[in-house]
Structure formats: structure tokens, C-alpha cells
LUMKEFI-106856 format. One record per residue: residue in one letter; x, y, z of N, C-alpha, C in turn. Coordinates in steps of 0.1 Angstrom, whole numbers. Layout:
REM residues N
(node "A"; (X; Y; Z); (X; Y; Z); (X; Y; Z));
...
//
This chain:
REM residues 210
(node "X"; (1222; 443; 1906); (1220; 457; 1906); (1231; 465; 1912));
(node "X"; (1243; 456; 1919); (1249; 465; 1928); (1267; 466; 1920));
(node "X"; (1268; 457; 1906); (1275; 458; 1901); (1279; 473; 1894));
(node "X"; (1292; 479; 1898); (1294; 491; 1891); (1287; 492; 1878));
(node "X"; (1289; 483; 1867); (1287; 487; 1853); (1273; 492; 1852));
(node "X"; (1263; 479; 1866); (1251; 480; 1858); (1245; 496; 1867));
(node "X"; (1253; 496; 1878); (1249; 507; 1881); (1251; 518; 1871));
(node "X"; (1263; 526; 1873); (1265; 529; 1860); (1254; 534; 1846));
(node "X"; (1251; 523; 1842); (1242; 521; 1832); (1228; 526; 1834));
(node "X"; (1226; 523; 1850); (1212; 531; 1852); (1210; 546; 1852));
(node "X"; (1222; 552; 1860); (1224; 563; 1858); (1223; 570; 1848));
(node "X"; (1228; 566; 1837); (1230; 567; 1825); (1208; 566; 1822));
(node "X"; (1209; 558; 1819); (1193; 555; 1814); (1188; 564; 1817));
(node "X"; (1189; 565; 1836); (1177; 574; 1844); (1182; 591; 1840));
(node "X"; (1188; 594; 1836); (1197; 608; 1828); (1189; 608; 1811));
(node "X"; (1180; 599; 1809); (1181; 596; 1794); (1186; 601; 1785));
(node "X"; (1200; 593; 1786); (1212; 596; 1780); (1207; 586; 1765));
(node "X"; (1202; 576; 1764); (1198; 569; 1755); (1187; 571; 1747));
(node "X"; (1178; 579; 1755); (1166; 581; 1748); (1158; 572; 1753));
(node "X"; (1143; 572; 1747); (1132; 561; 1753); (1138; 549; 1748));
(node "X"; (1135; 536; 1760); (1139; 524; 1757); (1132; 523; 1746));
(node "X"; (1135; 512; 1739); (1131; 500; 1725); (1132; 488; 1730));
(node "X"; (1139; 481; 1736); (1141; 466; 1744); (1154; 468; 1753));
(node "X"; (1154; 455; 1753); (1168; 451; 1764); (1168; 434; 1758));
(node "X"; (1182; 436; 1755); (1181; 416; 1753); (1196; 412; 1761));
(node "X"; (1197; 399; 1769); (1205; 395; 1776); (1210; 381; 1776));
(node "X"; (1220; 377; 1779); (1223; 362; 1779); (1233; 363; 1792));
(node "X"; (1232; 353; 1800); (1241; 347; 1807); (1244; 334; 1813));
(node "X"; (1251; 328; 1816); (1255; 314; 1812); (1266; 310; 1820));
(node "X"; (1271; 298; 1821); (1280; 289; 1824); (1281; 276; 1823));
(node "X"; (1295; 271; 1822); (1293; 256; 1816); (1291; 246; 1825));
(node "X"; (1288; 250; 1839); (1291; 237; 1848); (1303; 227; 1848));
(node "X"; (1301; 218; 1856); (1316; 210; 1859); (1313; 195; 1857));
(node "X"; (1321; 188; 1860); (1320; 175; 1858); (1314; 166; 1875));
(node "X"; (1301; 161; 1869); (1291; 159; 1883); (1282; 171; 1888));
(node "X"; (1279; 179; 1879); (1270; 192; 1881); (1256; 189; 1881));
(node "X"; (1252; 175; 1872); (1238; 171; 1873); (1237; 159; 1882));
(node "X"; (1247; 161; 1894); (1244; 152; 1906); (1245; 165; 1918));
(node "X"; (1244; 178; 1918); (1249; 189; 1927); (1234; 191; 1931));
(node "X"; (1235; 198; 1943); (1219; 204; 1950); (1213; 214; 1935));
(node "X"; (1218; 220; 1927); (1213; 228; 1916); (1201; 220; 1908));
(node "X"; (1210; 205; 1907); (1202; 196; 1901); (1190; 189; 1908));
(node "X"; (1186; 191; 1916); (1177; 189; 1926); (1167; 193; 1931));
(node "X"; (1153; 193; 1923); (1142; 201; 1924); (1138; 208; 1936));
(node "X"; (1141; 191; 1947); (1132; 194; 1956); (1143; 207; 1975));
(node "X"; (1151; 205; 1966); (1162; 212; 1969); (1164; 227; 1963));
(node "X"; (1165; 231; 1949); (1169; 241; 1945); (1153; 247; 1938));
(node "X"; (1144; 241; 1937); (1133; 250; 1938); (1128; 250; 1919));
(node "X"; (1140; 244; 1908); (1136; 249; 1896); (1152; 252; 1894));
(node "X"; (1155; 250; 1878); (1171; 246; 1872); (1170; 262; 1867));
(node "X"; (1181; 266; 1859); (1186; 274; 1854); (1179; 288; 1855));
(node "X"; (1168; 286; 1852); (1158; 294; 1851); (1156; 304; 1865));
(node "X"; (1152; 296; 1873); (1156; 301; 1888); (1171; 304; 1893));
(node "X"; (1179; 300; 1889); (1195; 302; 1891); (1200; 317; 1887));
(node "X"; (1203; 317; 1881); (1204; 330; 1870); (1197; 336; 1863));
(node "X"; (1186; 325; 1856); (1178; 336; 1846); (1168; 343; 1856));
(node "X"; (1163; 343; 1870); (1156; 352; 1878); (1163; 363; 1881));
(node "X"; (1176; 366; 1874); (1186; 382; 1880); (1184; 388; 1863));
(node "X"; (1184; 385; 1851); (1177; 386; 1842); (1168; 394; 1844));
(node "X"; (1160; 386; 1846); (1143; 396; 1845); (1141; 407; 1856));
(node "X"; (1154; 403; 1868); (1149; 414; 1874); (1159; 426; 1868));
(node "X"; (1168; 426; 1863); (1173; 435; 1859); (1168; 445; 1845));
(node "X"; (1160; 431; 1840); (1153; 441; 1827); (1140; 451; 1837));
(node "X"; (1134; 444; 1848); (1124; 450; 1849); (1128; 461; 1855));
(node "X"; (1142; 462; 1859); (1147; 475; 1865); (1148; 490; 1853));
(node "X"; (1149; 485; 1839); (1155; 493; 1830); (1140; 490; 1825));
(node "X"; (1130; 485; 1822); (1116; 484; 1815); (1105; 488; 1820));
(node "X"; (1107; 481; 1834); (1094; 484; 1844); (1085; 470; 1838));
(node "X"; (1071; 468; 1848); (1068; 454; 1848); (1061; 449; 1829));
(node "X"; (1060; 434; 1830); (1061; 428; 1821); (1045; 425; 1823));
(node "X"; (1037; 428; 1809); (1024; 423; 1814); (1021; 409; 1800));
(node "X"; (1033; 406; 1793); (1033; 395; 1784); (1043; 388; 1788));
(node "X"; (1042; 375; 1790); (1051; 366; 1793); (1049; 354; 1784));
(node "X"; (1062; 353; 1775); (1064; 338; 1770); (1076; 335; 1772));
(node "X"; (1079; 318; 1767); (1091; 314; 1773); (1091; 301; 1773));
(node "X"; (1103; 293; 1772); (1102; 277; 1777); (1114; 278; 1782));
(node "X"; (1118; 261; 1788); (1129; 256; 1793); (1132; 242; 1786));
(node "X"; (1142; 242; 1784); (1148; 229; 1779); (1161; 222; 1787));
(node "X"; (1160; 208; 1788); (1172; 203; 1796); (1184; 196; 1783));
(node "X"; (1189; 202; 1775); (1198; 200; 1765); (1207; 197; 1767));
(node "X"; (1212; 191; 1774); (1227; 184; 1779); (1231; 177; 1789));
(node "X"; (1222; 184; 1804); (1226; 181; 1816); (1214; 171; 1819));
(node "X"; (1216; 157; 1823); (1212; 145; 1827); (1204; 149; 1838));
(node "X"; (1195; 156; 1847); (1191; 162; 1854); (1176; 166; 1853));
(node "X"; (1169; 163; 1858); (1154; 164; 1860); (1149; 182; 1862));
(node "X"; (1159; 190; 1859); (1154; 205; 1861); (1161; 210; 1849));
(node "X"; (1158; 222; 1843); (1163; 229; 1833); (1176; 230; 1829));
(node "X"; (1184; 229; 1820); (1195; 237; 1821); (1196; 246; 1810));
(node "X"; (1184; 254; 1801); (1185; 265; 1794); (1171; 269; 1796));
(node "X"; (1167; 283; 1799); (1161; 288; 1795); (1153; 302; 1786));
(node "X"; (1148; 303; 1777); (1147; 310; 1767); (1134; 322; 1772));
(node "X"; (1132; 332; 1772); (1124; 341; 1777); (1121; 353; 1766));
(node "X"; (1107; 357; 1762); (1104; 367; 1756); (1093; 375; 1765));
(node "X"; (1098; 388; 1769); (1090; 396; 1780); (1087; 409; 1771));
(node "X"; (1069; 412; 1777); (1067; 427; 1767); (1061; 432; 1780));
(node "X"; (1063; 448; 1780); (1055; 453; 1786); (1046; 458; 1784));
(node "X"; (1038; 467; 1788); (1024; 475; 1782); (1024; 483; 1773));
(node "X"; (1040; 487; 1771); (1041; 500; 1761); (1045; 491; 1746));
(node "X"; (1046; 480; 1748); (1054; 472; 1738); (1069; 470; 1738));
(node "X"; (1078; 473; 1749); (1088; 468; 1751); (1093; 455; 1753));
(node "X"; (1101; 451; 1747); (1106; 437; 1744); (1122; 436; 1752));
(node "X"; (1119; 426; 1764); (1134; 418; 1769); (1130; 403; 1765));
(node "X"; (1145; 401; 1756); (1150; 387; 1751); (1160; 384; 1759));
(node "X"; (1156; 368; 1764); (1167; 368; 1779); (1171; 352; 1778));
(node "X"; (1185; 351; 1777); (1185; 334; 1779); (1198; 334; 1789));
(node "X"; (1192; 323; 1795); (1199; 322; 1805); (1205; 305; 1804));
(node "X"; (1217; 300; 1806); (1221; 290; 1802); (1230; 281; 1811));
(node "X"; (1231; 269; 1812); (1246; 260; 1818); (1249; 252; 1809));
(node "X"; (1245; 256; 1796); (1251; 250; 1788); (1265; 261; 1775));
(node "X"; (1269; 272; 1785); (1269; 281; 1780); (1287; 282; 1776));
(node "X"; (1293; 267; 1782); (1308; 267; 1779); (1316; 274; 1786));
(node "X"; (1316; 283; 1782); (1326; 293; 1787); (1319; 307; 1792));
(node "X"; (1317; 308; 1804); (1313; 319; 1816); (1311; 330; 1809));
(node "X"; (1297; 334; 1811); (1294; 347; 1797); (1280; 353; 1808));
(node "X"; (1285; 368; 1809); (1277; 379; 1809); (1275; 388; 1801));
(node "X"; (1261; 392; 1793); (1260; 407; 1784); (1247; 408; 1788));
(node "X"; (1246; 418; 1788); (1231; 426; 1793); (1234; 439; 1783));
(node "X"; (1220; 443; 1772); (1222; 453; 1765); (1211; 464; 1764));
(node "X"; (1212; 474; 1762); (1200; 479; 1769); (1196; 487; 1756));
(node "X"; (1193; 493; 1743); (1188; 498; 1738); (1176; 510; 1734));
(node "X"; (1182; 520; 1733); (1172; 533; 1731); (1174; 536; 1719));
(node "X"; (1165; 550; 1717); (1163; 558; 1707); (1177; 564; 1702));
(node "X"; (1185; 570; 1712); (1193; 575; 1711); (1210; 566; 1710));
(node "X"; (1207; 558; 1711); (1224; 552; 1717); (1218; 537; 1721));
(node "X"; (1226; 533; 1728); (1228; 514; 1730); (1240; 516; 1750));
(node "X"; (1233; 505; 1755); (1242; 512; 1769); (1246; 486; 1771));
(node "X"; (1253; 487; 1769); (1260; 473; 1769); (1270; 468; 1780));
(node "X"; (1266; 457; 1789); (1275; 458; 1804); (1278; 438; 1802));
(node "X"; (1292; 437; 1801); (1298; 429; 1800); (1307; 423; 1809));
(node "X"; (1306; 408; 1812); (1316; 404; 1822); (1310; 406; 1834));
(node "X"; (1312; 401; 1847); (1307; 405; 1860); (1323; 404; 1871));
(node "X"; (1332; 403; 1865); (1347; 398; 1872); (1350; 382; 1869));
(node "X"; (1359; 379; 1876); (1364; 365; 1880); (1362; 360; 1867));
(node "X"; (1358; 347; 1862); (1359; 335; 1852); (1348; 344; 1846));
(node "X"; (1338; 354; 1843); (1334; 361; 1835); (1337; 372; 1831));
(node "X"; (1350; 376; 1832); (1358; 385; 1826); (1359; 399; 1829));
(node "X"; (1367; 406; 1828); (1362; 419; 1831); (1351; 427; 1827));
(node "X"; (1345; 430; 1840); (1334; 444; 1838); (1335; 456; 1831));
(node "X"; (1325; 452; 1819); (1329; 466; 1816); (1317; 470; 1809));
(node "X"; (1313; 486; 1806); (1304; 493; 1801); (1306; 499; 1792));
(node "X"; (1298; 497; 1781); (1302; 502; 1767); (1292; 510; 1761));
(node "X"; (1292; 525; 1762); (1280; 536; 1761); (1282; 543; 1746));
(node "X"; (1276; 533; 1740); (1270; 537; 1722); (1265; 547; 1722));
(node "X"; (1266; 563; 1716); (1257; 574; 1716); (1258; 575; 1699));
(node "X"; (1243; 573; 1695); (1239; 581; 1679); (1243; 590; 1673));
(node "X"; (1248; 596; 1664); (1253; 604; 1660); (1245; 609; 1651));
(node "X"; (1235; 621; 1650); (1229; 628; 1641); (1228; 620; 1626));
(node "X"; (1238; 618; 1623); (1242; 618; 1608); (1243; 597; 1608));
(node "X"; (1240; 593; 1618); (1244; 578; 1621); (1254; 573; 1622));
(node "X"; (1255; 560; 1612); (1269; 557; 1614); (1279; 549; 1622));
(node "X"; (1290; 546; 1623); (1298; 545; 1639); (1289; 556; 1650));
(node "X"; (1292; 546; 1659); (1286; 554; 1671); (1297; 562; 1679));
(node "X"; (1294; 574; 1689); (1303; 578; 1694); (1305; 566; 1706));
(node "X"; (1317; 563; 1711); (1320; 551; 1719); (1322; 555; 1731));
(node "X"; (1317; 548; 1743); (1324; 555; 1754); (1331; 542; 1764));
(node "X"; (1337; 535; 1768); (1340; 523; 1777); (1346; 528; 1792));
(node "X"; (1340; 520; 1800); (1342; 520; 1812); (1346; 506; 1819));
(node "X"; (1359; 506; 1824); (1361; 494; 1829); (1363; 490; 1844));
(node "X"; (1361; 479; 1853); (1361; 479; 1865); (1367; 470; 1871));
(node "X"; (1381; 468; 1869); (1385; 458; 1877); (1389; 456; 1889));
(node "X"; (1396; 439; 1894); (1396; 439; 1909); (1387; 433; 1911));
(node "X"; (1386; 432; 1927); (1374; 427; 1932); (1360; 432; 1933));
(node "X"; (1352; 421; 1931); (1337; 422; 1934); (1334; 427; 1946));
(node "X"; (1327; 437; 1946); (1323; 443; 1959); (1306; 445; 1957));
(node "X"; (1304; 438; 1952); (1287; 442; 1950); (1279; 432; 1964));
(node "X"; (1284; 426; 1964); (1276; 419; 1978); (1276; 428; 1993));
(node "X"; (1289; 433; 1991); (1292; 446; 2002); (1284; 459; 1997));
(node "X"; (1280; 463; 1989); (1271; 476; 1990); (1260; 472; 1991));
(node "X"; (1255; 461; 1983); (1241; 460; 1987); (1242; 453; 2000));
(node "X"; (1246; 451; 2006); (1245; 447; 2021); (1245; 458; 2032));
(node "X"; (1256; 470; 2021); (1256; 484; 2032); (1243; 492; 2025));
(node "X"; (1236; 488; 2014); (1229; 497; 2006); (1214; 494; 2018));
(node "X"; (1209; 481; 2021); (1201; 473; 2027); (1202; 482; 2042));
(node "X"; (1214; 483; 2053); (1210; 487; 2063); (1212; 502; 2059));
(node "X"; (1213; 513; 2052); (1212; 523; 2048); (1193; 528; 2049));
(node "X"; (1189; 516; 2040); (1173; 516; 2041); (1164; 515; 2047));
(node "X"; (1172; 504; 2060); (1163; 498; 2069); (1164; 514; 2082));
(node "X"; (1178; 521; 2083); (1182; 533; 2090); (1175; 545; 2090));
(node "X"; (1172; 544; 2073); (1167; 555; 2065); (1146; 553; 2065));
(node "X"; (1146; 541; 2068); (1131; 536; 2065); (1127; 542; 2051));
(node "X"; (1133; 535; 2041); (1129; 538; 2031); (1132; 522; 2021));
(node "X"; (1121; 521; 2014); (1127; 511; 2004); (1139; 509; 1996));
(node "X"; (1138; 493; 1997); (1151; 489; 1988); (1154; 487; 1976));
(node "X"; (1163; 490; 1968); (1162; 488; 1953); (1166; 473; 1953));
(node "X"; (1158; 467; 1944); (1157; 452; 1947); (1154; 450; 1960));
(node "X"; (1138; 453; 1959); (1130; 448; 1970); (1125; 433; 1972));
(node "X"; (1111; 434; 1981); (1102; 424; 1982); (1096; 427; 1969));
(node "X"; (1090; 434; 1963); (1079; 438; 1954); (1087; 429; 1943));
(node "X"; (1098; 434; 1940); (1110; 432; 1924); (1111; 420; 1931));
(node "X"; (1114; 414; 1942); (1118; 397; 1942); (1103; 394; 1936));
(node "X"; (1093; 395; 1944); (1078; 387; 1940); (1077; 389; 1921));
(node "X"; (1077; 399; 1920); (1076; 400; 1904); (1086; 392; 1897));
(node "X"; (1097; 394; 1902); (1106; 383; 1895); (1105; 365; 1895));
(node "X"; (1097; 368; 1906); (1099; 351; 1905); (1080; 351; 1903));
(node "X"; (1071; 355; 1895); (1063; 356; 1894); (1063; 351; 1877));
(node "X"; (1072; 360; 1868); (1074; 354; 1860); (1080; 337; 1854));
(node "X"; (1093; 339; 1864); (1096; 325; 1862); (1086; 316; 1869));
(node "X"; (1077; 319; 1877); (1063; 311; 1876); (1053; 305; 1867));
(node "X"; (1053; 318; 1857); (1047; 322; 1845); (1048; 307; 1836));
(node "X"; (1063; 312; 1835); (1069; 301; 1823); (1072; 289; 1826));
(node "X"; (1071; 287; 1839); (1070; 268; 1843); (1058; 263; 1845));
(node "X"; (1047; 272; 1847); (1036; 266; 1841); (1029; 264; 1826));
(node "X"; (1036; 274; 1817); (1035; 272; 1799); (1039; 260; 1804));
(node "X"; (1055; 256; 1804); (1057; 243; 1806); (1051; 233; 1809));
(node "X"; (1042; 234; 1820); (1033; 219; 1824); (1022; 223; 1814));
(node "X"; (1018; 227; 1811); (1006; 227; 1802); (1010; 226; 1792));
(node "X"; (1021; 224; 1785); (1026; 221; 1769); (1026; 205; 1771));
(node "X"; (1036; 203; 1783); (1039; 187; 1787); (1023; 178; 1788));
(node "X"; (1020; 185; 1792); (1002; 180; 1795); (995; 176; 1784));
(node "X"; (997; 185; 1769); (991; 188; 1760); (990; 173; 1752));
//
């Protein structure tokens, strides 16, 4: 949440600059390294749950930041590559009450270090790419409709340099605790987020069961 772009992007949303949402669909990924399914990641009783819990829980909480909560949850996980007793892809289809749809895969089988998160309205498309370092530059790509359709009017924002998102939400955190006021990405948004990926590792034992 504390990444420029995606901030950025809320802004944008919470301005409805896009118009009412329609979905959000996202992928992020990495390839891992050589001895990755011998690493604490790979290790249940250690890392708590593979891919799914790794990355794909910043996923859902990011959709639920742009959707609001999910009251349909489907989803599986598959170990496709990595020799390892926990996930290394998982696939996610989230609706909310109104009918909004986030498509979310999250991956270590993903090769080459990939962030997109895309946010979709009525009016325009708001698209946030890269996060720095080995996933490229950050950047925001604000699609606005054009009456007549068509090419879209294009807007790009880019952010290079260093990552500083650990340092505002760190300064964002005692701002709130000063302020006594809640945190964006709270307790509530952790519980819901990992509520989901609860959701979908129980589909899982009950498919396995079946």
C-alpha cells in the first residue's frame, strides 16, 4: 500500500477518476533460486503455507483496498515445479457483494520477477507495474476513455530509485498510533486477508479428501 504507484493509484480511484470499479485482476511472481524447495519458505511448519501466504496475501489485500470485502471466494493451489510440500502457484477468483471480480495469481514459478496489478472502471483502466529492484521499474499507467473510445488518453508515472515504502509505512504506523487513529492496512485488512487465504486452503483439503 505504501508503494508510490499504488498509492498514487488510490488517489486516483478515491477521486473517481476511473469511474465505478468493474474488477481488478493481478499477477505477481518470482522464479526462486537454486535450493529454494529446501529454504524456510518451503517449510510448512515454519512458513505457515507456500506462495499463497507469501505474496499472494498482499494481492488480496490490495484488491480489497480498491473492492472492499469479498463475500465469494474460490481458488486452488498447485505445487508445479517446486519439489516442496507447500504451494508454489496459487490461482484466486474473489467477488464481492456488488459482483465485483479480482483475478489474482500469485506465483514462484514465475521466471523472471513480475509485478502488475490492474484496476479497471467504467471510465479508464489505472495499471501499476514493477515494484523496483529485479522487478523493474515502478510505474503507473492511467488509461482515461475517451467519449468516442478508441486509444485511450495515456497518462504514465514513473518512480525510480530507492524503495522507500517500508519507511513511510513505518512513519505512516507511528503517525497513527500519535494520532490515535487507525491504520491503513490494519488488524481488520490483515484478519480479512488471511481469512481468505484460509478460505482456499480449506477448498484444498476438501478436494484432496474428496
Amino acid at each position: 500500500r505504501f508503494h508510490p504507484a499504488l498509492k498514487k493509484a488510490q488517489e486516483l480511484f478515491a477521486a473517481g477518476e476511473i469511474g465505478p470499479l468493474l474488477y481488478v485482476r493481478a499477477r505477481y511472481g518470482h522464479g526462486g533460486r537454486l535450493g529454494y524447495d529446501r529454504e524456510w519458505r518451503a517449510d510448512p511448519a515454519v512458513a505457515g503455507g507456500g506462495e499463497l501466504l507469501d505474496q499472494g496475501v498482499h494481492l488480496i489485500d490490495l484488491a480489497r483496498w480498491f473492492a472492499g470485502d469479498f463475500t465469494e471466494v474460490r481458488g486452488h493451489t498447485d505445487t508445479c515445479f517446486w519439489d516442496m510440500p507447500v504451494e508454489d502457484n496459487a490461482f484466486l477468483a474473489l467477488r464481492t457483494a456488488r459482483g465485483q471480480t479480482a483475478w489474482l495469481h500469485a506465483s514462484c514459478t514465475e521466471w523472471k520477477n513480475l509485478f502488475c496489478f490492474e484496476v479497471f472502471g467504467r471510465h479508464g483502466k489505472l495499471q501499476i507495474d514493477g515494484l523496483g529492484g529485479s522487478y523493474g521499474v515502478e510505474r503507473l499507467s492511467f488509461y482515461r476513455m475517451l467519449p468516442q473510445m478508441g486509444p485511450p488518453e495515456t497518462t504514465i508515472w514513473e518512480y525510480p530509485g530507492e524503495d522507500l515504502s517500508w519507511r513511510d509505512e513505518f512513519a505512516h504506523l507511528l503517525d497513527c498510533i500519535a494520532q490515535r487513529r487507525p491504520p491503513s492496512g490494519g488488524l481488520d485488512d490483515a484478519l480479512a486477508a488471511l481469512d481468505v487465504v484460509g478460505r482456499v486452503y480449506a477448498e484444498g483439503r476438501r478436494a484432496a479428501a474428496a
